[in-house]
C-alpha positions in Angstrom: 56.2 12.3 64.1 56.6 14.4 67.3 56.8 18.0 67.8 60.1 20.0 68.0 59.8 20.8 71.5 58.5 17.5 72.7 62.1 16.0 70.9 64.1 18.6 72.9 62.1 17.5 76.2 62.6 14.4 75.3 66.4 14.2 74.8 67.3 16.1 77.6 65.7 14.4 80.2 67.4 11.2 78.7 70.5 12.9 78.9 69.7 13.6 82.6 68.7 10.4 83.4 71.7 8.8 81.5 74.0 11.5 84.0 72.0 10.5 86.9 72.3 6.7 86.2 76.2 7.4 85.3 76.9 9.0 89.1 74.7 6.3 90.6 76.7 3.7 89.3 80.1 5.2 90.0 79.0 6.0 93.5 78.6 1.9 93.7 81.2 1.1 92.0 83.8 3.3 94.6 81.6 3.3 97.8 79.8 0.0 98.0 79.4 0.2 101.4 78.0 3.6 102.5 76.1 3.7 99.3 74.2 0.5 100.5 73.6 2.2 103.7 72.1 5.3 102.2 69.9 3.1 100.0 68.6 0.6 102.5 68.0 4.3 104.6 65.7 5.6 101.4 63.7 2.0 101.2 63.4 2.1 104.9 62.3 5.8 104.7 59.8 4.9 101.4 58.2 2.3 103.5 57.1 4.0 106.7 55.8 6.7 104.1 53.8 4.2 102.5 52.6 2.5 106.0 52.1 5.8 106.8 49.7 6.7 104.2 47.8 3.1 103.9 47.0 3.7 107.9 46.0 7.2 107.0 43.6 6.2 103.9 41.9 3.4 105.5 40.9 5.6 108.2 39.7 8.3 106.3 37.7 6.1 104.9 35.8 5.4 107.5 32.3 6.7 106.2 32.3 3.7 103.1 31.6 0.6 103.8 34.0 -2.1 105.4 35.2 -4.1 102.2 35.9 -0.6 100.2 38.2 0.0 103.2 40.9 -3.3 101.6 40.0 -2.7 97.9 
């Protein structure tokens, strides 16, 4: 059904993930509490990049009209 290579892709990126997911959970597991901070440090961080860009698009969109601006 799929090609070779896309099966080798495939299977090693869920072996990756299935690594990264492994490490992520031990790291929760063992350090509860500095691994919450670093996470709640990411979601902070993901949010002001996401503010950021939102303040950034709607500005540069300045030649459409208003409604495109919040759609």
């Amino acid at each position: 059904m799929f090609s070779e290579n896309f099966s080798k892709r495939l299977r090693k990126n869920v072996g990756i993930n299935g690594l990264i997911s492994t490490l992520i959970g031990l790291l929760i597991l063992f350090w509860p509490g500095r691994t919450a901070q670093v996470g709640t440090v990411l979601i902070g961080i993901s949010f002001i990049l996401i503010g950021i860009f939102y303040l950034v698009s709607i500005f540069s969109l300045m030649n459409e009209n208003f409604w495109s601006r919040f759609g």
